[in-house]
N, C-alpha and C positions, 0 to 999 in steps of 0.2 A: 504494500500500500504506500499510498505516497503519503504527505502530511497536508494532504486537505482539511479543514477545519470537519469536515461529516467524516472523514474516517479517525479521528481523533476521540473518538467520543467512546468513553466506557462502556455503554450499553455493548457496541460492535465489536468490540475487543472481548466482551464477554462471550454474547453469542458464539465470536469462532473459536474461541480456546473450548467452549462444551461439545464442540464437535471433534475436538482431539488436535485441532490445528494452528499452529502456531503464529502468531500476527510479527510479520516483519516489517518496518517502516523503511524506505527508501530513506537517501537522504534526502534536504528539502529542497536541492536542483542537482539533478543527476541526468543531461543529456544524452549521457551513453548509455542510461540503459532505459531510454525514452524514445521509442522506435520512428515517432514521426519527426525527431530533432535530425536526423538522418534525412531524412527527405527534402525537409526544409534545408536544411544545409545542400544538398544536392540541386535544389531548386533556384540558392543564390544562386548557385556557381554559373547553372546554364541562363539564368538571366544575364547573368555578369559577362557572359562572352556571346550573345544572341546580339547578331546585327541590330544595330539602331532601329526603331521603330517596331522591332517585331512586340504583337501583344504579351499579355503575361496568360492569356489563355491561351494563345499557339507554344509558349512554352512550356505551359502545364500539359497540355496534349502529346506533346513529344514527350515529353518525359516518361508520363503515363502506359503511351505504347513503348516505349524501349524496356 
């Protein structure tokens, strides 16, 4: 879990330990192992070298199909 204000909360920390599972807290910014910080990093990059004028939805496209 990460440290959202609702997953902070004891009731939920209860509930999953009675299920026998353990609550582990991310830390409170961990891009690596935050699967869309990836994309979005990816998504600079090909904006950052896409010829002048192209949109940011022709470069979301591309990305998407590759």
């Amino acid at each position: 879990m990460d440290n959202a204000p609702i997953q902070r909360k004891n009731k939920i920390k209860q509930l999953v330990e009675t299920t026998e599972h353990e609550v582990i807290l991310k830390p409170s910014y961990s891009p690596d192992l935050n699967d869309i910080e990836h994309d979005f990093s990816a998504l600079k990059r090909a904006r950052m070298y896409a010829p002048v004028g192209t949109s940011l939805d022709k470069i979301i496209s591309d990305y998407c199909i590759s």
